[in-house]
Structure formats: C-alpha cells, structure tokens
C-alpha positions in Angstrom: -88.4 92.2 -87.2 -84.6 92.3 -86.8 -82.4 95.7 -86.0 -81.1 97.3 -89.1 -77.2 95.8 -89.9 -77.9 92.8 -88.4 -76.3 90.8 -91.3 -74.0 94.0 -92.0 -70.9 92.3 -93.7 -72.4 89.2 -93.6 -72.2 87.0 -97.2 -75.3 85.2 -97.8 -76.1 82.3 -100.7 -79.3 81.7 -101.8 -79.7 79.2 -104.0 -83.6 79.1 -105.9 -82.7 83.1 -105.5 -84.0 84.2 -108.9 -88.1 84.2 -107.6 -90.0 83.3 -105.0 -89.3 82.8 -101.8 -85.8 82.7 -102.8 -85.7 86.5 -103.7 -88.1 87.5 -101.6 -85.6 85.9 -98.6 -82.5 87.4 -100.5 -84.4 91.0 -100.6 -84.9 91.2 -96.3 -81.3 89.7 -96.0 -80.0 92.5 -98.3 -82.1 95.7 -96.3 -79.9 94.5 -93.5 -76.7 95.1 -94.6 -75.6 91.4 -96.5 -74.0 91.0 -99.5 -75.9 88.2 -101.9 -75.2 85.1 -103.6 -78.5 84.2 -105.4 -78.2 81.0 -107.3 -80.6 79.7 -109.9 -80.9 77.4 -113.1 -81.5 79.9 -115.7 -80.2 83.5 -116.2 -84.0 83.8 -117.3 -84.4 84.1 -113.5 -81.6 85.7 -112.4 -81.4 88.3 -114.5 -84.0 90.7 -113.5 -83.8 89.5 -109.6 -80.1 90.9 -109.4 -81.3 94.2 -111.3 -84.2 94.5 -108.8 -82.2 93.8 -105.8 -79.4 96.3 -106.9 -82.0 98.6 -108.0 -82.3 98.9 -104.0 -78.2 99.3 -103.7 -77.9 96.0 -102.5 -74.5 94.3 -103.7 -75.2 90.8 -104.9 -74.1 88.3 -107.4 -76.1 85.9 -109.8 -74.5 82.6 -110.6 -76.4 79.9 -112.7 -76.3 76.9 -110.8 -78.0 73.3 -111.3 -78.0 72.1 -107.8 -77.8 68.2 -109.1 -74.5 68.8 -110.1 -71.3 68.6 -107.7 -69.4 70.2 -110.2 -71.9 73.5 -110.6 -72.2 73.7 -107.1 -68.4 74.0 -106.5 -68.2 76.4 -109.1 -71.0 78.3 -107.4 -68.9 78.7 -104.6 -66.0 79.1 -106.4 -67.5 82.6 -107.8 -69.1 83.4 -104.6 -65.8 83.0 -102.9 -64.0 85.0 -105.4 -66.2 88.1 -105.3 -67.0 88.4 -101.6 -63.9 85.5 -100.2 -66.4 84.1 -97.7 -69.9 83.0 -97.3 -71.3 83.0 -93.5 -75.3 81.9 -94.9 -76.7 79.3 -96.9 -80.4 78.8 -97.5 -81.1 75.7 -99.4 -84.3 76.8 -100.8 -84.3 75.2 -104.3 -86.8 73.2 -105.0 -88.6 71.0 -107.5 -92.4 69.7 -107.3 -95.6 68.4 -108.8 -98.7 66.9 -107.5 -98.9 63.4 -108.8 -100.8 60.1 -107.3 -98.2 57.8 -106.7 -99.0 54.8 -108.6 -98.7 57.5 -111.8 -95.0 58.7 -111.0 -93.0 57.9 -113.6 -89.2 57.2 -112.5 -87.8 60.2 -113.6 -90.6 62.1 -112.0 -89.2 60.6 -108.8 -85.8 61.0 -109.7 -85.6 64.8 -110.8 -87.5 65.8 -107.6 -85.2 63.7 -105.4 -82.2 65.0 -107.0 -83.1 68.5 -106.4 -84.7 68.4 -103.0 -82.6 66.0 -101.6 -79.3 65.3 -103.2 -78.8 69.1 -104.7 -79.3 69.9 -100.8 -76.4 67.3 -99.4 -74.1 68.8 -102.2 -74.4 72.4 -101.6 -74.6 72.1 -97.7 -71.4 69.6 -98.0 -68.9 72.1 -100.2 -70.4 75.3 -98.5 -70.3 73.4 -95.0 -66.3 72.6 -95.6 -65.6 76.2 -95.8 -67.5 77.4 -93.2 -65.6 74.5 -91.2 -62.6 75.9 -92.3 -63.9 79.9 -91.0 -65.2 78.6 -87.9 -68.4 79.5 -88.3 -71.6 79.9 -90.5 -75.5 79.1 -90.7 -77.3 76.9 -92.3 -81.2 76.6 -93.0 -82.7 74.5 -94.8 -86.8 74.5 -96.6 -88.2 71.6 -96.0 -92.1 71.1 -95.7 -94.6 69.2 -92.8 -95.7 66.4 -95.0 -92.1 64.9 -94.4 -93.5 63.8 -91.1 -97.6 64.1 -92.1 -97.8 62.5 -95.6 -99.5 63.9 -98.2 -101.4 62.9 -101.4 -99.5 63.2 -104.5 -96.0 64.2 -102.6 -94.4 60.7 -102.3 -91.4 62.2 -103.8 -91.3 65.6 -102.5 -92.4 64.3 -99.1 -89.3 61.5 -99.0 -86.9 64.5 -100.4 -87.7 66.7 -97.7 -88.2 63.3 -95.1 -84.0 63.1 -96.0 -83.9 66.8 -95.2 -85.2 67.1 -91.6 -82.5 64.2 -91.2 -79.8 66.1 -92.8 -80.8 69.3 -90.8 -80.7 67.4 -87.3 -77.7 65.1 -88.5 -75.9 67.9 -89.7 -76.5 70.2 -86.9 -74.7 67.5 -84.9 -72.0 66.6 -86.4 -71.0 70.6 -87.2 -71.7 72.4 -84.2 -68.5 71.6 -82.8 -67.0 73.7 -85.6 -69.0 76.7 -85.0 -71.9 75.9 -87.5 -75.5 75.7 -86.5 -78.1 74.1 -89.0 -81.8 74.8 -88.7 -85.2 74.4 -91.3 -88.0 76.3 -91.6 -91.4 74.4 -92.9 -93.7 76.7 -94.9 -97.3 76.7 -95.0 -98.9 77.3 -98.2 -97.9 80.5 -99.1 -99.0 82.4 -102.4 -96.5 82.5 -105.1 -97.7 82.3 -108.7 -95.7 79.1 -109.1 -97.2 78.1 -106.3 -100.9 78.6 -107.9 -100.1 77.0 -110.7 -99.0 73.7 -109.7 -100.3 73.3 -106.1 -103.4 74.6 -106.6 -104.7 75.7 -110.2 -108.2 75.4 -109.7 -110.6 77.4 -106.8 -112.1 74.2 -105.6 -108.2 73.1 -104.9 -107.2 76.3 -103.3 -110.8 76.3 -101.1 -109.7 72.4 -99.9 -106.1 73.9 -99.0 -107.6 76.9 -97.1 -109.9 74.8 -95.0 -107.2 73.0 -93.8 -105.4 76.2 -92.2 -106.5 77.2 -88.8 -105.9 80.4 -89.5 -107.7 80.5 -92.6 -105.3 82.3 -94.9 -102.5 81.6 -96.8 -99.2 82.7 -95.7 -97.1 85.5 -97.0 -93.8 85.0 -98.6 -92.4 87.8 -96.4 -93.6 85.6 -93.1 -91.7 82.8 -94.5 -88.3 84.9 -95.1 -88.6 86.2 -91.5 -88.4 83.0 -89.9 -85.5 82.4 -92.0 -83.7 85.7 -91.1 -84.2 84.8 -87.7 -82.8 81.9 -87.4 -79.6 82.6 -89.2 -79.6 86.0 -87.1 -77.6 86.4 -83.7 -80.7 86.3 -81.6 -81.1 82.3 -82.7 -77.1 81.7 -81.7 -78.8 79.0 -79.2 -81.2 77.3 -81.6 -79.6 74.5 -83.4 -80.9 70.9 -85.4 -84.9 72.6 -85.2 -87.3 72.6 -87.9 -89.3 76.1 -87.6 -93.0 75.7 -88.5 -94.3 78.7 -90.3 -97.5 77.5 -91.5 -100.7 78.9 -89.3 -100.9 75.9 -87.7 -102.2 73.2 -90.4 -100.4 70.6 -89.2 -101.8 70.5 -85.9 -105.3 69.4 -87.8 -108.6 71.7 -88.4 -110.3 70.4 -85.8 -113.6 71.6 -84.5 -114.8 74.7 -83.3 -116.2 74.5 -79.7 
C-alpha cells in the first residue's frame, strides 16, 4: 500500500508486539525500512516474534514490558532509547479482554482491563509523548474499538477503557500538535486471531451472530488492520490529526435490510 522506505530510519514501538496484531503491524512497519521496538509481557511472546522478524533482516528489539506499570514503561523507553536514541512511532496496541455480563464482573475483572486498556495507554503515550516533545516530532495511534461509542454486551469494561481512549486520542492530538506530534486511532472490526476465537467467539453459533452483523460478511484480516495503521503514521496522513479510523466492513453502521 505504501512506497518501499517509507518508514526508512524511522524507530517504531509496539507495544502488545509479541502476537497478533501487534506483530503482524510490526512485520509491515519493518518491510519498509523501520527499526522495531516490540513490547510485551512475557519473553514467552517475544521471543520467537523478534526471531521471526529478524529472520526477514529486520532490526528490532524485544523488551518485556507490563504496561500498568510507570516504572516498566520508562524502562521500555529507556532500552528503546539506548539501542536506536529515538522513537518517531508508538502504537498502543496492548490489550486485555473478556466477554462478561456486567452484573458478573468481579472488581478485579474491571480493574485489570482498565488498567491495561486505559491507564497502560496514558502511561506509555505520556513518557513516549515527552520525548517526542522534546524531537519535535512523532506519531501516535492508538487501538481502540466501536463499542466505545455503540455499547456492547459483556464489554462494560473494555468498552469504558477504550471510551477513555478515543478521549485521550482527540485530547491528546490537541494539546501536542503544536509540538509536532499528531495522534490518531484505528477501530478494528472483528478480525481472526486465534486469541481472538478463543475468547470473542469460541463457539460457531457465536462466530455466525458476529458475522451477521458485518455488512460485508467476512471477518477482517489482521494485515487490513496494520495498513490503516501504517497509513496513518505514514507521510501521506501528515494532515490527519485527533481521527479515529474505522477498519471494520462497516458493522457499525447496522446490518440493515437488503432492498
């Protein structure tokens, strides 16, 4: 989608990195010249993500990271700093969720999903945002999902995580862009993951429901996801600033009827 080199000494931090979208995002950024910063919980993950991404001659770094903690985010940066001496992407893309009714959700359901989704998101935009402040410039982009603004059954905390996002992303975008920053979000669809299956929709009469719902009738593709994201952290979206990107074949907009 984007001209070869377009992030060509560019230093981009991914942080949910090790699987997913996350490496699948980390993967198109790297076949265009960046160097990566892939974050994650466990070395588990990150272990056979770098070797697969250097296995294509991509230079990246792995650092284990727990997103809830100010301190292990500034030593994220700290590393990422040290190896490449600047970061010009972040893509808060780490994520925790579950579907659960909400007069079920126990307390520290709520608060382990809102302390990933939301807080984990403030913390690494805030320490990578002051050195980006300091350069001048960097992007931003945030994951964030539709039923922040739709609702959802069993998403009441997911849904008010990623509610606080889209704030963030517009506040943010505000308050920055004088410095040379620009933040953005992208809203995915349902898109197939195995991690995905397994908690979103582990049986066919689920995934059926979830497919009706989609216009389009398919789910989406991980690599249509990290697209939009490239794009928006690429040159060609140097106007785009404080938007939320909605990459999900149009199932928010409602099934509807067929006339």
């Amino acid at each position: 989608m984007l001209p070869a080199k377009t992030f060509q000494d560019r230093v981009v931090l991914i942080t949910g990195g090790g699987t997913g979208l996350g490496l699948e995002t980390a993967r198109r950024f790297g076949r265009l010249g960046a160097k990566l910063v892939i974050a994650s919980r466990s070395d588990e993950h990150l272990v056979p993500a770098l070797e697969s991404l250097q296995a294509e001659g991509i230079e990246a770094l792995s650092v284990v990271t727990d997103v809830r903690l100010p301190k292990s985010v500034a030593r994220m940066k700290d590393a990422a700093l040290d190896r490449f001496g600047q970061i010009d992407v972040l893509v808060n893309n780490a994520a925790g969720n579950f579907l659960c009714p909400s007069k079920d959700l126990s307390v520290g359901g709520w608060k382990v999903v809102i302390d990933i989704a939301l807080n984990g998101v403030f913390y690494c935009s805030r320490e990578i945002g002051q050195h980006m402040i300091e350069r001048g410039s960097g992007h931003i982009c945030n994951i964030v999902a539709c039923y922040a603004w739709t609702g959802g059954p069993g998403t009441v905390h997911s849904a008010a995580a990623k509610a606080g996002v889209v704030a963030m992303t517009r506040t943010l975008a505000v308050e920055w862009a004088p410095h040379g920053l620009r933040v953005n979000a992208v809203s995915p669809g349902v898109f197939q993951t195995e991690g995905a299956a397994q908690r979103l929709w582990p049986e066919e009469r689920q995934e059926q429901t979830i497919l009706r719902a989609v216009p389009l009738g398919r789910f989406g593709q991980s690599s249509e996801v990290a697209d939009s994201i490239l794009f928006l952290c690429s040159p060609y979206a140097d106007y785009i600033n404080g938007e939320i990107l909605v990459v999900d074949g149009g199932a928010h907009l409602g099934k509807g009827l067929e006339i």
